[in-house]
C-alpha positions in Angstrom: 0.0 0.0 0.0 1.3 3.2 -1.1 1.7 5.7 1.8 0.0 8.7 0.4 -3.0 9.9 -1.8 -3.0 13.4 -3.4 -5.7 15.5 -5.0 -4.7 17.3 -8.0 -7.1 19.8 -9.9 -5.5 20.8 -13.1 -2.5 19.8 -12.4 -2.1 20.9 -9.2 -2.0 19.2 -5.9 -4.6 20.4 -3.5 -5.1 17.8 -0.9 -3.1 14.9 0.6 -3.9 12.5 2.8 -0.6 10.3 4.3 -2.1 7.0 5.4 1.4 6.4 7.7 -0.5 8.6 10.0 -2.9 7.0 12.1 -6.9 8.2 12.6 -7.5 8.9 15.6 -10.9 6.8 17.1 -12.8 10.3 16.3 -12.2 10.7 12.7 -12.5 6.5 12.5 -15.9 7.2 14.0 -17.1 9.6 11.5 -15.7 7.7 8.7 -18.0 4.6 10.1 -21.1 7.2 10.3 -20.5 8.4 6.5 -20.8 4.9 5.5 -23.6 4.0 7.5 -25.8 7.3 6.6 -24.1 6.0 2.8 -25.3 2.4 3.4 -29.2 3.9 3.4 -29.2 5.5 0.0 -27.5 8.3 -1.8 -28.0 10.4 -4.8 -25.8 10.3 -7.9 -26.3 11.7 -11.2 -28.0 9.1 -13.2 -30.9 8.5 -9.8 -31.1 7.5 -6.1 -29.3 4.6 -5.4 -30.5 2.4 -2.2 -27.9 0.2 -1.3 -24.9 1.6 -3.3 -21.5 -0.3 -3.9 -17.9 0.6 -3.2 -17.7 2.4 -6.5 -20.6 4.3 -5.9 -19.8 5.6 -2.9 -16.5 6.4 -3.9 -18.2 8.3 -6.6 -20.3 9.9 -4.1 -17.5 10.8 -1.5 -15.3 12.3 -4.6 -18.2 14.2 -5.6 -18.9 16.0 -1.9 -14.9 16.5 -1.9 -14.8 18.4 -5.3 -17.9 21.0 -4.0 -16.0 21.1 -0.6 -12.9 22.3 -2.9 -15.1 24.5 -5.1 -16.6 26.7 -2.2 -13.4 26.9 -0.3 -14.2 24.3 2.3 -10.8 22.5 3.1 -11.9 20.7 6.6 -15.0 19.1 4.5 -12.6 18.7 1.4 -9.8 16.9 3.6 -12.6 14.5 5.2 -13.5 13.2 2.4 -10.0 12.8 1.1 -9.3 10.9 4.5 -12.7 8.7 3.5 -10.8 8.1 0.1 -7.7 7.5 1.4 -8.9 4.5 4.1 -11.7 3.2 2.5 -9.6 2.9 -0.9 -6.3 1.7 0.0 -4.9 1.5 -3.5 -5.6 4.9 -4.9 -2.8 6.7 -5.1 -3.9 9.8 -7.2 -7.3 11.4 -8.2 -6.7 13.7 -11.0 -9.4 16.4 -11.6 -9.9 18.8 -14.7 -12.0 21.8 -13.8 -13.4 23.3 -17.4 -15.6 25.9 -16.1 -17.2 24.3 -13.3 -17.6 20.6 -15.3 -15.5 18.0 -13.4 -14.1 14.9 -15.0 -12.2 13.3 -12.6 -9.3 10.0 -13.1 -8.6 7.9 -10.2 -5.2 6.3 -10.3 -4.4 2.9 -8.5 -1.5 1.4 -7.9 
């Protein structure tokens, strides 16, 4: 497992999250609770989805961190980076283009 995951948005790196440092039993908590309020249902693009996969909440989590980003909301961005970074132990990378407010986004695994 690779030790960090960083957040670039054209190009540039906005958020890291270095899984050598440990969560303390508060954020590990809150991660548990964002699954759990996950587990009943969330909205994505395409509809509501009721019981939602891995992929779809990391879809979900990676689309709340890009708003967090957007309005200048680097606690919020930074917990969901920290969601990414646990819950997806092989990303290394996600790699955003911003074109006006459209997001396409490219996750990179080791």
């Amino acid at each position: 497992m690779t030790q960090n995951l960083i957040v670039y948005i054209n190009g540039i790196r906005r958020l890291e999250f270095d899984r050598a440092q440990g969560l303390p039993g508060v954020q590990r908590r809150l991660l548990d609770e964002m699954d759990g309020e996950m587990d009943q249902g969330i909205q994505l693009d395409e509809g509501r989805v009721e019981s939602p996969d891995d992929q779809q909440k990391t879809r979900y989590i990676m689309q709340h961190m890009l708003n967090a980003l957007t309005q200048d909301q680097e606690n919020a961005a930074a917990v969901f980076c920290t969601w990414l970074g646990v819950r997806q132990p092989d990303l290394v990378a996600v790699r955003v283009v911003d074109q006006g407010g459209e997001f396409s986004a490219k996750l990179q695994f080791a």
